[in-house]
C-alpha positions in Angstrom: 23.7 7.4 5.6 24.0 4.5 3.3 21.2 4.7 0.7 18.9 1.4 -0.4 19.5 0.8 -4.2 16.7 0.3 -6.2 15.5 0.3 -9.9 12.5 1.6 -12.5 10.7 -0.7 -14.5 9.4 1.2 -16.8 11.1 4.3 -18.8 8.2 6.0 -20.0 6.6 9.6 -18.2 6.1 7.9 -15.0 9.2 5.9 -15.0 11.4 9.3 -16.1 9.6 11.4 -13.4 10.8 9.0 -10.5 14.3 8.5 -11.8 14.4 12.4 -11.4 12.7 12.6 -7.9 14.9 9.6 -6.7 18.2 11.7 -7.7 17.3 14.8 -7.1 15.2 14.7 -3.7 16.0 11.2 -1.9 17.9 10.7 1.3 17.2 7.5 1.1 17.4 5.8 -2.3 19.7 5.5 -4.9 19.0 4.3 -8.5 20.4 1.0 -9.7 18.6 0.5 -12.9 16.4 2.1 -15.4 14.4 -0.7 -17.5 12.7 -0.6 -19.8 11.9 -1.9 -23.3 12.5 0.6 -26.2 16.9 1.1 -26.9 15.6 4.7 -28.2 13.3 5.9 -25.5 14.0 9.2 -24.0 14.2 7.8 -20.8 16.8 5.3 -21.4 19.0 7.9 -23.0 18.6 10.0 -19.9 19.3 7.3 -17.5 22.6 6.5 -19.8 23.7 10.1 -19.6 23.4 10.2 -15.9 25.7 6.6 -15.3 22.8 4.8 -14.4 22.8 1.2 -15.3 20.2 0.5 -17.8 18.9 -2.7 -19.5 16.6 -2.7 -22.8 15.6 -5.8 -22.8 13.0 -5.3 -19.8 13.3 -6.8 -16.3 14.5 -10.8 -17.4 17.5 -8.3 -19.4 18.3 -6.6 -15.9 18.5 -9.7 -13.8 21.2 -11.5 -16.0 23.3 -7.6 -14.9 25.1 -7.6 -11.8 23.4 -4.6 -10.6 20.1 -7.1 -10.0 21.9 -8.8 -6.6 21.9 -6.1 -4.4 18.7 -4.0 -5.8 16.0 -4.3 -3.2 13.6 -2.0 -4.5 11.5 -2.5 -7.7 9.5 0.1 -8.9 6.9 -0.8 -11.5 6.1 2.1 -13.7 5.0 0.1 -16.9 0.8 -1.3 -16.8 -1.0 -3.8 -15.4 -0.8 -6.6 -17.4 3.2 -6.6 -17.4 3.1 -6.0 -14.1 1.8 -9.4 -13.5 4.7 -10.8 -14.6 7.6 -8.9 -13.3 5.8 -9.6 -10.0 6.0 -13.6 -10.4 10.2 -12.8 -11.9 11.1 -11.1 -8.7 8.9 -12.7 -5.8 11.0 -15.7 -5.8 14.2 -13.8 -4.7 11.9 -11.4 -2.0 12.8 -8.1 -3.9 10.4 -5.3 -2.6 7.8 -4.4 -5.3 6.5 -0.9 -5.1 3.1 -1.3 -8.2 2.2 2.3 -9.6 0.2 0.3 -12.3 -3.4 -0.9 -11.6 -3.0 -4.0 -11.4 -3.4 -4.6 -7.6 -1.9 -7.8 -6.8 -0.5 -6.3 -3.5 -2.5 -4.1 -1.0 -3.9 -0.8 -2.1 -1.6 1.4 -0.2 -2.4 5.4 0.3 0.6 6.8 1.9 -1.6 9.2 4.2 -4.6 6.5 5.4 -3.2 3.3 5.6 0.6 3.3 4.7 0.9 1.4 8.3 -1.2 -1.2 7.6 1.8 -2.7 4.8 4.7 -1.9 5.6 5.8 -5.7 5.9 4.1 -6.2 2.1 6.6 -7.5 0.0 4.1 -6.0 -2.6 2.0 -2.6 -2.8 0.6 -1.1 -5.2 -0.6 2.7 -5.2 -3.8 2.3 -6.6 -4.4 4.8 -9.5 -3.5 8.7 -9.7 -7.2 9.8 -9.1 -7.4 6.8 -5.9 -4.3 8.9 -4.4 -6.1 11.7 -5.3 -9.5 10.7 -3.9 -9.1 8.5 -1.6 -7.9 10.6 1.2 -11.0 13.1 1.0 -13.4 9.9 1.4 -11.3 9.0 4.2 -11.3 12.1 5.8 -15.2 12.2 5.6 -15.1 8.5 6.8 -13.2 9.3 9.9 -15.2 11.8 11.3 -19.2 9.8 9.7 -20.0 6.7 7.7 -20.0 7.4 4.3 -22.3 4.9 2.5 -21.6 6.3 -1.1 -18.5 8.2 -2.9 -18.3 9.2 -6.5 -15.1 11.1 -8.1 -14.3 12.1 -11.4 -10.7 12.8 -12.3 -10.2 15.0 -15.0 -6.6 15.2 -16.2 -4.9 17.2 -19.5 -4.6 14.2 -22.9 -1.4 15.4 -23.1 -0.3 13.7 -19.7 -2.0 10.7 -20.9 0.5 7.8 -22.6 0.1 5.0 -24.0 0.3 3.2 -20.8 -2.6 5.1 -19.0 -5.0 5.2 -22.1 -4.5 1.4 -22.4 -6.0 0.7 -18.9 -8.7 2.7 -18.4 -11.2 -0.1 -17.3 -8.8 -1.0 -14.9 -8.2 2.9 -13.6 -11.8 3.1 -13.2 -12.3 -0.4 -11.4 -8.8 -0.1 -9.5 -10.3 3.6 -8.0 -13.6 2.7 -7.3 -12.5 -0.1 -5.0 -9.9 1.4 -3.3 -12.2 3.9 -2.5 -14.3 1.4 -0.6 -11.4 -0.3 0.5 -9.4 1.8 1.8 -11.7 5.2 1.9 -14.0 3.4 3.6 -17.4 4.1 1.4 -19.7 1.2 1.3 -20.5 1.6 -2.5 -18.0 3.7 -4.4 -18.1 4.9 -8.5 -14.9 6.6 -10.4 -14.7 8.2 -13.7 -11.7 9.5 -15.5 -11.9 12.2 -18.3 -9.2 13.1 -20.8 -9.2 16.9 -21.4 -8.2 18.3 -24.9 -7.9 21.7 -23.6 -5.1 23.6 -25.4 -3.4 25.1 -23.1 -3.3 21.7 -21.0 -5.6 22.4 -17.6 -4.3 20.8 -14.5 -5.4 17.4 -12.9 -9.0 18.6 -11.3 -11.0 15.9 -8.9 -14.1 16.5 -7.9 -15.4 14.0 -5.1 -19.0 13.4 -4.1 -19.7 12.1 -0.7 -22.8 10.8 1.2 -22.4 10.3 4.7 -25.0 9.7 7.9 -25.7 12.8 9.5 -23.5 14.7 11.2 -21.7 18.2 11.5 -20.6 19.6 8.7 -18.2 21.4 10.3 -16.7 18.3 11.3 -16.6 16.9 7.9 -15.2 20.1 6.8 -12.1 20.2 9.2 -11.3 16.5 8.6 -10.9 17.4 5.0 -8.9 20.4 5.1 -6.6 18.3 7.4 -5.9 15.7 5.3 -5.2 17.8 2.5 -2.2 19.6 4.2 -1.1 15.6 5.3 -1.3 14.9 1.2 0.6 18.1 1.1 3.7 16.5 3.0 4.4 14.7 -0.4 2.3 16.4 -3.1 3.2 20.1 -2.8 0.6 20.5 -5.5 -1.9 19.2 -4.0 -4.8 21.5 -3.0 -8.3 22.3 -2.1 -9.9 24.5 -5.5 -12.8 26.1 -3.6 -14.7 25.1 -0.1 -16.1 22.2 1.0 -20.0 22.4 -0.4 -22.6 20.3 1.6 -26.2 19.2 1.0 -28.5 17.7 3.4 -31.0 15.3 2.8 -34.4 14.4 4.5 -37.1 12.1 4.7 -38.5 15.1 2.9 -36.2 15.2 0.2 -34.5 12.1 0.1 -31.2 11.3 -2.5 -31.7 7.7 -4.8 -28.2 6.3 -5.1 -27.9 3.7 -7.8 -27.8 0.5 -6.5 -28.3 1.7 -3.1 -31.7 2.9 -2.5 -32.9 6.4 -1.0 -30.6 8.2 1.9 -30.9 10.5 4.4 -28.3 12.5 5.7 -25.3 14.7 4.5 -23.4 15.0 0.7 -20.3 16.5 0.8 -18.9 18.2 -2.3 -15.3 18.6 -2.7 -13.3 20.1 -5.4 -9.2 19.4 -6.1 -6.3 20.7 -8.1 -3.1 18.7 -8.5 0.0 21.1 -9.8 2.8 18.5 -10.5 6.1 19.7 -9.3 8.1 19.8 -12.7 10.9 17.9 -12.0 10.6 16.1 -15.6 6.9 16.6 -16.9 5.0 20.2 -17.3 3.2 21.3 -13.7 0.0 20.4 -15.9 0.7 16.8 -15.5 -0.4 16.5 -11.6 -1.6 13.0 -12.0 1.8 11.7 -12.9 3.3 14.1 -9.9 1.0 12.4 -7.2 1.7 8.8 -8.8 5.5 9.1 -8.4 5.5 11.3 -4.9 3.7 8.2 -3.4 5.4 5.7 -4.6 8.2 7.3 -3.2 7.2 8.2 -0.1 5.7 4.9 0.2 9.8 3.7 0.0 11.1 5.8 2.1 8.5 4.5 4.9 9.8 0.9 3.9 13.0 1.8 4.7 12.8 3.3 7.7 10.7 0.2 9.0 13.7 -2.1 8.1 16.9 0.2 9.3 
């Protein structure tokens, strides 16, 4: 089968951890470029030693290469305010754009919920690490009752935190809690993200908070453990940490949601552990793991529409 070609913007963690993936465990890409901005960053170097084309003079460097003609995959690896640009470079000469920063110019796009919906996108953009995380447990609960509110808090090690993520942490935080709503399906939604210091580094953890009409739990309960094994397909890693704990509430015992006012019915408690697969970063760094195994799964769909 003839591969598609495609290219990395971006050699940082993210960016390394794809180039990896895409050699090591694609049958249907093949990487034309590595890009990125720094001559002496690891990634580079390790694109170089594998006869990769690189180019470190960032994406306008790449397009005056050869390499750039027949490249129809982009994938964005770098942050959100960059992204902006290499989206306005490349849209002019319809180059698919696959966005793992948060900068959400394209669709929100969860590979398990709503993959479908974009395939034709000539831009998506995989939300955050704790949306692809999150978003399919709200879904799950969605599917089976209304959920009216969802809170998550992603907890993931410093250590598998660069520059890149630390520098758009309002954005994580506003990116998540709206494609929670948007594509989760909660009708208010919140998201936190917490750097853990721990030494030795603990993996990604999500904990996700969800209030729903009410219904059977037992429902709610086998939606979720559903979707995780779909999340599984991609994210080996990717796993319940203990079971589902519910809550109901009354007119006797009403919750107050923020912003919302006081509800009745069922809160579903659910609690996540992300393992990465290791292919370039430590099994700690599970947020990076479930970033890249979307994005490329997310291509491989893209192709398959177009063959």
């Amino acid at each position: 089968m003839n591969k598609t070609k495609c290219a990395i913007i971006g050699s940082g963690n993210i960016g390394t951890d794809l180039m990896l993936k895409i050699i090591h465990t694609s049958d249907y890409l093949t990487l034309n470029g590595v890009i990125g901005i720094d001559p002496d960053s690891e990634g580079l170097a390790m694109a170089k030693s594998l006869n990769i084309p690189i180019s470190s003079d960032g994406l306008e460097g790449f397009m005056q290469m050869q390499e750039y003609e027949d490249t129809l995959i982009f994938f964005d690896a770098t942050s959100a305010g960059a992204h902006k640009t290499h989206h306005d470079l490349i849209a002019k000469d319809k180059k698919q754009m696959i966005d793992l920063t948060p900068a959400a110019i394209g669709p929100y796009c969860v590979p398990v919920v709503n993959l479908s919906e974009h395939l034709k996108q000539q831009n998506v953009n995989m939300v955050t690490c704790g949306g692809q995380a999150t978003i399919p447990m709200v879904a799950a609960v969605n599917q089976v009752s209304s959920v009216k509110y969802a809170e998550i808090v992603a907890s993931v090690s410093s250590r598998s935190a660069g520059p890149g993520t630390r520098a758009n942490i309002d954005e994580f935080t506003q990116t998540t809690a709206l494609g929670l709503e948007k594509v989760g399906g909660a009708d208010k939604a919140k998201a936190i993200i917490v750097l853990n210091p721990a030494e030795p580094p603990l993996l990604m953890r999500n904990t996700v908070f969800t209030l729903c009409d009410p219904t059977d739990q037992e429902l709610v309960k086998e939606s979720i453990e559903s979707m995780v094994k779909r999340v599984q397909s991609y994210v080996p890693g990717y796993r319940l940490k203990q079971e589902v704990q519910f809550e109901r509430f009354g007119s006797n015992n009403p919750c107050s949601i923020p912003g919302y006012g006081e509800f009745e019915g069922l809160k579903a408690s659910i609690f996540l552990e992300v393992e990465g697969a290791g292919h370039y970063l430590p099994t700690y760094a599970g947020n990076l793991d479930i970033m890249t195994s979307a994005a490329m799964g997310t291509a491989h769909e893209l192709i398959k529409l177009n063959s």
